[in-house]
N, C-alpha and C positions, 0 to 999 in steps of 0.2 A: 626553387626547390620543388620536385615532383610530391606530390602527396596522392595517398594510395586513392581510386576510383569510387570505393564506395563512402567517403568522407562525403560525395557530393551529395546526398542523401540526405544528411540532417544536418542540424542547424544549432548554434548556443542554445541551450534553455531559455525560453520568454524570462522564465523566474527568475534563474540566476541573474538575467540581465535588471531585473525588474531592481532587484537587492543594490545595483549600483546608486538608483537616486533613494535610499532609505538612509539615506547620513543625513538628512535634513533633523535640527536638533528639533526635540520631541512630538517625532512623528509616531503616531499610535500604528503597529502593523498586525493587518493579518493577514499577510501574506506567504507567513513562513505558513509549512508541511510538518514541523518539526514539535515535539514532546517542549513540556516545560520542565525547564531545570531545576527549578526550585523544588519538584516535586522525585527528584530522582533520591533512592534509597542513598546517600552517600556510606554511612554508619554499615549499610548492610555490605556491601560493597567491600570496603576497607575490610572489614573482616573476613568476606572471601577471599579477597586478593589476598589476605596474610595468613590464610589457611591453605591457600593452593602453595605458596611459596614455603610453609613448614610440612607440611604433610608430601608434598613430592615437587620438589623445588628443579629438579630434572624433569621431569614432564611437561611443567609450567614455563619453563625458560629455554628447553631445547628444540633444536629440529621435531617436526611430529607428522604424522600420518595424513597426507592430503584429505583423506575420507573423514579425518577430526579425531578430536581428543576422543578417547574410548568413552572415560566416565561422565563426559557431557551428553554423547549419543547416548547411552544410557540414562541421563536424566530428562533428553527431550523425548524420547521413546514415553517413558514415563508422565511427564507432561502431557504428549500426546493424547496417553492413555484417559486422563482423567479429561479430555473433552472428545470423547464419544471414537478415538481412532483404534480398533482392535486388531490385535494381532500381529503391532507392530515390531517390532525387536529393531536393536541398534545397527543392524548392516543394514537397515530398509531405510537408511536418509544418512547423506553428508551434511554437514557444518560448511557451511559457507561464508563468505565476511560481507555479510549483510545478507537479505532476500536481491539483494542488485545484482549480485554479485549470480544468484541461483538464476534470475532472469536473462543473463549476459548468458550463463554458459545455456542454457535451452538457448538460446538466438544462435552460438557457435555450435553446436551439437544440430540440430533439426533445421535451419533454416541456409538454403542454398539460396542465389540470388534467383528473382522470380517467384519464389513461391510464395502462395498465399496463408495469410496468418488472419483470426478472425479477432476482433478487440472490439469493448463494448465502445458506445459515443455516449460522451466521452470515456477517456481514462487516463490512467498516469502517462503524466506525460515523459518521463525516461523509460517507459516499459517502448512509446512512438518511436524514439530516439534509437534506442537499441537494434529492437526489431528491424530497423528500416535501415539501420550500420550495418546488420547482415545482408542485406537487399533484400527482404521482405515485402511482398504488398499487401497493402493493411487493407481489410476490409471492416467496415465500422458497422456494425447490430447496434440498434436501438434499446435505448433501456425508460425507463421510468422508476415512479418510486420505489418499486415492486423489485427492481433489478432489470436483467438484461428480457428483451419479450422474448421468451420462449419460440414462439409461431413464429417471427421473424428469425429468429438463430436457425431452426431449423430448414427453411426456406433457403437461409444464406449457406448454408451447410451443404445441402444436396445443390445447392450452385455453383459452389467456389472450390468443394472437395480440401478447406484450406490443410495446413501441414500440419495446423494447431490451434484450440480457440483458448483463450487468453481472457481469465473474466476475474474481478475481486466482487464478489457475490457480497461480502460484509463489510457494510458502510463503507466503499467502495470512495478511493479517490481521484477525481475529485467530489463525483457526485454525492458519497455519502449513502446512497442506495443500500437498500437491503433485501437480498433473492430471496424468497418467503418458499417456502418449505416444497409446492406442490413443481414452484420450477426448478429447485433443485434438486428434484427429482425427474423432470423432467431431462434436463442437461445430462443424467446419466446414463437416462435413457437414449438420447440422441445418442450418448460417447459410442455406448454397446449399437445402435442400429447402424449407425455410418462408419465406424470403427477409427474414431475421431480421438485426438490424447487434449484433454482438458486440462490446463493450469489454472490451477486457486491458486490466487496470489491472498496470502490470507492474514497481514501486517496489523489488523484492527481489528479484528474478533473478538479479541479480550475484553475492547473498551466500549462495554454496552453499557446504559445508564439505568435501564429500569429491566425490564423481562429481559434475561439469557437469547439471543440470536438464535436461528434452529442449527443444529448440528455442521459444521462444516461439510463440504462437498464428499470431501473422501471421510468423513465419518459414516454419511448416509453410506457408502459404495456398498456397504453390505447389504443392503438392502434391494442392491441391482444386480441381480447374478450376471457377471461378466465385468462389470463398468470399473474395477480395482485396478485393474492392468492400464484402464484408456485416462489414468489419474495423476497427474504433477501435482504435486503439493510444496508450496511455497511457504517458508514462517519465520519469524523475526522477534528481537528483542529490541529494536531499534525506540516503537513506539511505545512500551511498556516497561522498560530499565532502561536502558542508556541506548541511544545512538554512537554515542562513544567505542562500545565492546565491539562493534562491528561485527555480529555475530547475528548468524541467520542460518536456516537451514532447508534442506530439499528431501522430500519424498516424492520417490517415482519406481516405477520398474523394474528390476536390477540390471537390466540391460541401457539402458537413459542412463541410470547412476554410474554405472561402469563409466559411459564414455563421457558422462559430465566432468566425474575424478581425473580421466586424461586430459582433459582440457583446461583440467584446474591445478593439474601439474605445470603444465604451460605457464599461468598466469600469475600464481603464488606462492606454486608449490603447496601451501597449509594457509592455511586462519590462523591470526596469532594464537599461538597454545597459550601464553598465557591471560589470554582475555576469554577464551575458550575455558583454563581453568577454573579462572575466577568465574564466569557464569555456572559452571558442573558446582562449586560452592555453594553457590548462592543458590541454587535449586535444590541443590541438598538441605540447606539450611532450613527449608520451608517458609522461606518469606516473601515468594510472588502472594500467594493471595493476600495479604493484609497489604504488599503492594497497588495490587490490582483495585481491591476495594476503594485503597485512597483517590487511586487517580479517577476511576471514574465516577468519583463522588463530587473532585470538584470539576470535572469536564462537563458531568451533566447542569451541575449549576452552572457554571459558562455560557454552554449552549442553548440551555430555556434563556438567562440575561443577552444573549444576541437576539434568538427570536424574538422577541417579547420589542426591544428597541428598536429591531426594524421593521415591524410590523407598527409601531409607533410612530417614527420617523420618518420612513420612508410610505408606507401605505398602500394602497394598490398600485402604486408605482412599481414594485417588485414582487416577485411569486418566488416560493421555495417550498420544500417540506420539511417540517422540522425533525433536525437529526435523533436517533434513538441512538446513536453510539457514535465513536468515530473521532474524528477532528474538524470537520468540515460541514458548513453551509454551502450547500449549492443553489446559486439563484438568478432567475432570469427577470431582466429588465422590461417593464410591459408597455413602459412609454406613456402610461397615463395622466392626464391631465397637462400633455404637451414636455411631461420631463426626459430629460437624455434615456435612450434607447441603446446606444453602443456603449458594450463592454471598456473597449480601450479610452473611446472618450471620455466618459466615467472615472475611468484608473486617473485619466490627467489630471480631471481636476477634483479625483480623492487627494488626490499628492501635494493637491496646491493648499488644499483646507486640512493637511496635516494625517493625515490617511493613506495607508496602502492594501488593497489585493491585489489576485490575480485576475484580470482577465478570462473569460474562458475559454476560448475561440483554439487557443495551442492547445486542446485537449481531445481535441479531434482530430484525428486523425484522414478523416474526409468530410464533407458539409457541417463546418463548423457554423457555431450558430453564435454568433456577434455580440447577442445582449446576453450572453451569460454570465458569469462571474463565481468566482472562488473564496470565501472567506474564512478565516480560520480563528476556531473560538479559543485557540490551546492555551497561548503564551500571554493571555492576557487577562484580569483579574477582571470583576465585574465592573467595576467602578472606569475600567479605561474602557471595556468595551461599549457599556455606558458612552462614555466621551467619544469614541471612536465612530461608534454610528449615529450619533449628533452629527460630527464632522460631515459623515455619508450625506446625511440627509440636506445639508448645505451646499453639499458639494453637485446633489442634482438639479 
């Protein structure tokens, strides 16, 4: 069987592959990317679903508008509005099913084979995968705690002239990173001086633990006369109510949205309407915030009980920063005291003492760096994370 040219390009996910040896019976993981369940609104839920189905039981269950259900865009407009985005209205972003689904179609829409695409080191690693299914060439900017460096994005910019730079400024995964205010201003200013179209992929904003994040990318734009127009905006209920609704959406230009909707004719036709209805319910209803409150009430306890255990455990054997929001520790192995230094070797024998993450090394896209690693504080209660990085510390 011939298979199409640019499949040679990428490769299974490290992770998904990783998920094969987690059937070992009780194995502690933090490997998954994924929200806890235990903490998803069910109650709320059930009652939009049964209000999208009595109040417009045809809208919820029929064919519907690739651009999306009407009164959802209207309630993420809305949404929008109340974290600092102005002037948006409901034809300024489609409904997408999921933010993956927003980041496939920018890869079909702007990326021809060869062209260069700019992404921080690391980042997600299906945003790699994608990009690179189009024939992309990834060029990787350095970031630190602070986010992507500015002075270096800019240098790679007037270099590479790429097609697109591609950054999740809040608590960014894998890293966790947070763009702190003066460089996400800067970045805007880059968009407007080299005439450059930026994506905030922007999944984890919501889930800060202590101080509010500063305003999202394209909330600042007003602040940069011009930089509106050089701005994709990426957003999602995946990590915040359900990954289930598969509901995400896209703000960009109306020229980009134009041709992202043709390409989303292609692929889906629509987003389920009625998963679409039931999220326009449940934002109606007014119960993300007391949602929102819960979750990052117990993420932030999570992730002080990871730091706290492996700065116990593990010692200067490991360097991280500890997370302000997000799902994720990111952290690099420093070899001290003679202990394992490689990521993957690490992973083995986490697994062997009953532990899983991810490696970090698949998160770059170019010079990946061997001792890092990905753990994830989400789906796991204090008490196993406790247990879990015990395990770690055995394990090096």
């Amino acid at each position: 069987m011939q298979f199409a040219g640019r499949l040679n390009n990428v490769e299974t996910s490290a992770i998904r592959e990783l998920f094969k040896l987690l059937g070992k019976p009780g194995i502690i993981s933090f490997a998954g990317g994924f929200p806890d369940s235990a903490m998803f609104d069910v109650e709320g839920l059930k009652e939009a679903s049964a209000k999208a189905l009595a109040e417009e039981p045809g809208g919820a269950l029929q064919y519907g508008a690739t651009e999306g259900y009407n009164p959802l865009r209207e309630q993420l407009a809305a949404f929008m509005g109340t974290k600092g985005v102005k002037g948006l209205n409901p034809e300024g972003l489609i409904v997408t099913t999921g933010s993956q689904q927003a980041l496939d179609l920018l890869g079909k829409t702007l990326i021809s084979p060869g062209d260069k695409v700019i992404v921080e080191g690391p980042t997600f690693l299906a945003t790699i995968q994608c990009f690179r299914l189009y024939g992309a060439e990834l060029i990787s900017a350095p970031i630190d705690g602070n986010g992507v460096k500015t002075d270096e994005l800019e240098k790679l910019i007037a270099e590479h002239r790429p097609k697109f730079v591609y950054l999740i400024p809040t608590f960014g995964n894998p890293s966790g990173g947070l763009l702190n205010l003066e460089r996400r201003k800067k970045v805007l200013e880059l968009a407007v001086k080299y005439q450059t179209l930026i994506v905030e992929d922007d999944p984890y904003g919501d889930l800060y633990f202590n101080e509010a994040p500063p305003p999202s990318i394209l909330a600042l734009s007003d602040s940069v006369p011009g930089s509106r127009e050089w701005i994709a905006h990426c957003g999602s209920m995946s990590k915040v109510l359900s990954p289930g609704l598969r509901v995400g959406w896209m703000i960009a230009p109306a020229e980009l949205l134009a041709k992202a909707t043709m390409c989303k004719q292609f692929s889906d036709a629509h987003t389920s309407t009625f998963a679409q209805a039931t999220a326009a319910q449940y934002l109606k209803a007014g119960r993300m915030p007391a949602t929102l409150a819960h979750v990052r009430k117990v993420y932030a306890e999570r992730a002080l009980a990871m730091g706290e255990a492996l700065r116990q455990e593990l010692g200067d054997a490991i360097e991280f920063v500890q997370p302000q929001g997000g799902l994720f520790v990111w952290a690099r192995l420093t070899g001290a005291g003679g202990k394992v230094k490689d990521g993957n070797e690490f992973a083995r024998r986490a697994i062997e003492q009953g532990v899983a993450f991810v490696p970090g090394a698949p998160f770059f896209c170019a010079n990946p760096d061997p001792a890092t690693l990905r753990l994830s504080f989400a789906t796991a209660d204090v008490a196993r994370i406790e247990e879990g990085v015990a395990r770690l510390g055995k394990a090096l």
